[in-house]
N, C-alpha and C positions, 0 to 999 in steps of 0.2 A: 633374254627377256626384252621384248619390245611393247613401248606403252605407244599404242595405233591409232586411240584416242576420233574412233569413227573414223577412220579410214575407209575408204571404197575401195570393191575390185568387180569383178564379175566371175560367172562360174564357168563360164565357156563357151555354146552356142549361139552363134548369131545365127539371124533368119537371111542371108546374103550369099550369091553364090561367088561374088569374090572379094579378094583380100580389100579390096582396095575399100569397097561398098564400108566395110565392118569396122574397119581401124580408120575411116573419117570418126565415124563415132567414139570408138574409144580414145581416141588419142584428143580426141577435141578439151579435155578438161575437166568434164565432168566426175570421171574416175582416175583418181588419186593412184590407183596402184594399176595400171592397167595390164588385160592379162592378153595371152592371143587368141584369134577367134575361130573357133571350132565350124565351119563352112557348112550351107544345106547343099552338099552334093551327094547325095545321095550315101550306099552303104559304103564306096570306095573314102570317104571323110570319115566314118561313124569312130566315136570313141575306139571302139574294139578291134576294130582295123588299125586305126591309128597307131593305139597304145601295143598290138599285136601283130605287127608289121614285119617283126625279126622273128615269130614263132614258127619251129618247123612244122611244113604239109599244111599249112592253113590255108582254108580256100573258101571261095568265095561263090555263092549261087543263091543269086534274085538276091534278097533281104536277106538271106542265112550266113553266118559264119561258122564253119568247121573244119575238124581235121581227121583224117581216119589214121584213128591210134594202131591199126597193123600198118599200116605203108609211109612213114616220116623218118628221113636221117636227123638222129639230135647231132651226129659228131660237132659242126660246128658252131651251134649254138651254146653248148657244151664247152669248148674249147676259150668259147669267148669268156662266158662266166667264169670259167677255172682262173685264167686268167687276168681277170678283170679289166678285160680290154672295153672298155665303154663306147666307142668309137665304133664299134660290131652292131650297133644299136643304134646310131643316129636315124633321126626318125626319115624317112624317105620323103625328097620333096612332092611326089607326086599325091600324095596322100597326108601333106603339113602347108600350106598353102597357105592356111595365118600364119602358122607359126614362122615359117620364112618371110612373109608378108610384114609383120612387126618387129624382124629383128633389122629389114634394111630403113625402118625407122629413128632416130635417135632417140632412148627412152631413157636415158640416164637423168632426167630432169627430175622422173617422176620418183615419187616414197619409194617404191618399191616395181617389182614387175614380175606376173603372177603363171607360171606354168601350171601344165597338168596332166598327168596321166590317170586311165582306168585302173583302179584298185583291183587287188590279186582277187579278191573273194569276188565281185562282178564282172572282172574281165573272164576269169574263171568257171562262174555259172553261164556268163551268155554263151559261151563257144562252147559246142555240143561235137559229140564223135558221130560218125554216119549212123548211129543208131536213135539218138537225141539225147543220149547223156550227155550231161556237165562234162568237161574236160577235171572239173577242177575234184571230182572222184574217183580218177584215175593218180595212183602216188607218183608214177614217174612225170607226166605230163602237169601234171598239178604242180609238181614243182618246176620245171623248166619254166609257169607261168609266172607264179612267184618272181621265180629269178630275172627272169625277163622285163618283170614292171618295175622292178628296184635297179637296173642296171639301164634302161629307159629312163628313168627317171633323175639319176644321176648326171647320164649324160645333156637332158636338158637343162637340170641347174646349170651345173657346169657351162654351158653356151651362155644361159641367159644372164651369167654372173656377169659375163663379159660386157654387154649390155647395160647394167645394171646392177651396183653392189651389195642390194637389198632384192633377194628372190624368197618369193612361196609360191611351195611344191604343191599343187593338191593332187589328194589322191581321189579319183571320185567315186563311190563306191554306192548308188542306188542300191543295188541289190540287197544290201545291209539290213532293207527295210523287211525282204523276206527270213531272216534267221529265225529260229525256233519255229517256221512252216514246213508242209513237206515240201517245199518248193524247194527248203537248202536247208539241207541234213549236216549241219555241221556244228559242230560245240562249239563253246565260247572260247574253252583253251586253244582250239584250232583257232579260231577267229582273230584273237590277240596276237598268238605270234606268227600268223599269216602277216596281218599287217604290218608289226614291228620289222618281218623277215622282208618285205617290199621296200618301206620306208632306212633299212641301215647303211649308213653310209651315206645318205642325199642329205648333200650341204643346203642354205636355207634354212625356210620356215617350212616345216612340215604340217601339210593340213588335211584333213578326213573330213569331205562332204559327201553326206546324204541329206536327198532330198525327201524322203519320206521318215516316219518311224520308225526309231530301231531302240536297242537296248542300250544306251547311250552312257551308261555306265560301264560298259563294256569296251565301249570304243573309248572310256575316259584312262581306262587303264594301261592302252596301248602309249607309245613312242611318240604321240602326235605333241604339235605344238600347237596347232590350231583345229578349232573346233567348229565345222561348218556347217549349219544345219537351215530346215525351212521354219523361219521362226512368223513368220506366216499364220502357217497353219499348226505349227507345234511348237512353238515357245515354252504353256505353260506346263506341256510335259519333263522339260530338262527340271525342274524344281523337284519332280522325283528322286534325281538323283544326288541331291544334294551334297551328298557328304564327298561324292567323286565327286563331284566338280570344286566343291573347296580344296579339294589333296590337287588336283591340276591347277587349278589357278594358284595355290599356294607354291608350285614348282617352277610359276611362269606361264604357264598356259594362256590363251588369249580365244574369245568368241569369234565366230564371223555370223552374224545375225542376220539371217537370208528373208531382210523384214516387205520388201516391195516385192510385190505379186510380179508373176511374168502370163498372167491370163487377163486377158482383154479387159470381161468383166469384171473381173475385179479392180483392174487398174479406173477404169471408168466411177466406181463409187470411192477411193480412198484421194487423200491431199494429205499434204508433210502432214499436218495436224494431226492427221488422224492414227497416222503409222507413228509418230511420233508418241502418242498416245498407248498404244498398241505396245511401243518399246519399251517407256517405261514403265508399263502395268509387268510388264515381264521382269525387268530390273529389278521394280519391287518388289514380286515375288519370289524373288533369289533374295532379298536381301533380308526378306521375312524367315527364311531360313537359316541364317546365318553369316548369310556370306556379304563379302564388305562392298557395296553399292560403287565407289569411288575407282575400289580396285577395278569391279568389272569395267566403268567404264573408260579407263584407261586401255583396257585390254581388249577392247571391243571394235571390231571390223565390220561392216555392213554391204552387202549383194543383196541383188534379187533373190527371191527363193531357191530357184533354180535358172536352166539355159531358156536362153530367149527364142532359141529355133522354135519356127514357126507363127511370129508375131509379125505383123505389118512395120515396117518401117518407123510409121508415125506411132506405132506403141512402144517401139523399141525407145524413142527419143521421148514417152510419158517415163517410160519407168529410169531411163537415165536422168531427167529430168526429179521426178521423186527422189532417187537413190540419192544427188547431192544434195538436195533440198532439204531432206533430213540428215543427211550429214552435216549440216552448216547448223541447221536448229541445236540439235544436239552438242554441238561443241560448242555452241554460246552458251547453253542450258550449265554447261559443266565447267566453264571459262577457258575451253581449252584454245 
């Protein structure tokens, strides 16, 4: 259990095509927990490459990532999972370039320091077979994906412990927002112990962000320890679920309120004020249900909604600008 008490981090992409550009920013102070930065180099950066870098027969054409499920050897992917050789898995420099990029920084200063991999269910629906299925409806390959984000992910704690004795894992999981579409035919009982099956074993703070709408009761019932959402644009949806969110916060669980816009115009009409505003009309309404005001904001983490890829420079430093701004308000408000 950690009280975070408005802690900052970021979700991932910067709009910069090198390390050096993105971690001026992050490391500058602004963010408390700082994480690495996800690069605009095009598809060879993209999450799903990244975090799908050790998967067999994966390949790569224009913007597409897939694998043709008749022609991949799993032996030794296989071999490494049996195993649990983590080390089978380190992410390749050619395609981690923050991540390398911030760890020849000294980050031990900071709270904490924030990795991330693609979640099983979106790593899973984005990488299609030469036909344009989902990999992640095929059972043998669906699960090498699985195993692949939980043993990627391990091995990043692991490094970034080294780093830093305080790390959170995120798992990022967009896709989340399509379940119960026909876009991803998958149950919830699949959906939960996908997750937990990604997440076992990775030391850390474990965290489950989406950026859009999902069944957030669903995701409250997994393995996570942190709960990352676009509270943006869906805050006063999590009030839904009220009764899961009191059984996870009552285990420990902690928010990450993804309260500052990462879109131009929006950033352009909002000030701490106003987000701050915004935060706690949310708070209240968790707390209108029952749940204990105080605790949330002990357990509460704050990002942008989502990644910054694609913003100008000078918005990237509005909403880093916001993000402490409201952080500092906020923990005067609460005397932390």
């Amino acid at each position: 259990m950690m009280d975070w008490k408005f802690a900052t981090t970021l979700i991932g992409s910067m709009p910069f095509s090198e390390p050096g550009d993105a971690l001026k920013k992050i490391l500058d102070g602004r963010v408390e927990c700082p994480s690495w930065p996800q690069l605009s180099r095009g598809i060879k950066e993209s999450m799903y490459v990244q975090t799908g870098a050790h998967l067999p027969g994966l390949r790569i054409s224009g913007d597409k990532v897939f694998v043709d499920l008749d022609d991949y050897d799993p032996t030794d992917v296989y071999e490494a999972i049996i195993s649990e050789d983590e080390e089978f898995f380190k992410p390749p420099e050619k395609c981690h370039t923050g991540f390398y990029g911030l760890l020849g920084n000294d980050v031990s200063r900071f709270r904490a320091v924030k990795g991330q991999v693609t979640g099983p269910i979106s790593e899973g629906l984005q990488i299609q077979d030469v036909n344009g299925r989902s990999v992640i409806y095929d059972e043998t390959y669906g699960e090498i994906v699985r195993k692949s984000v939980c043993m990627t992910a391990r091995w990043q704690a692991h490094r970034l412990m080294k780093a830093n004795d305080c790390v959170i894992m995120f798992f990022d999981e967009p896709s989340l927002s399509l379940l119960g579409s026909p876009f991803a035919q998958i149950s919830e009982d699949d959906a939960v112990d996908w997750l937990n099956e990604a997440m076992d074993g990775v030391e850390g703070y474990r965290a489950v962000h989406c950026c859009g709408n999902t069944d957030w009761g669903m995701v409250l019932r997994t393995k996570l320890d942190i709960l990352s959402f676009d509270a943006y644009n869906y805050s006063g949806n999590l009030a839904l679920y009220a009764e899961d969110l009191k059984a996870f916060m009552d285990r420990g669980g902690a928010l990450s309120w993804g309260i500052v816009p990462n879109r131009e115009e929006d950033l352009r009409k909002e000030t701490v004020r106003s987000l701050c505003a915004k935060l706690e009309n949310a708070v209240d309404k968790l707390q209108s249900k029952g749940l204990d005001k105080n605790q949330i904001a002990r357990r509460s983490l704050l990002t942008p909604q989502c990644g910054l890829d694609g913003l100008s420079p000078e918005a990237v430093d509005s909403v880093l600008d916001l993000l402490s701004g409201v952080s500092r308000e906020m923990k005067r408000r609460y005397g932390f």
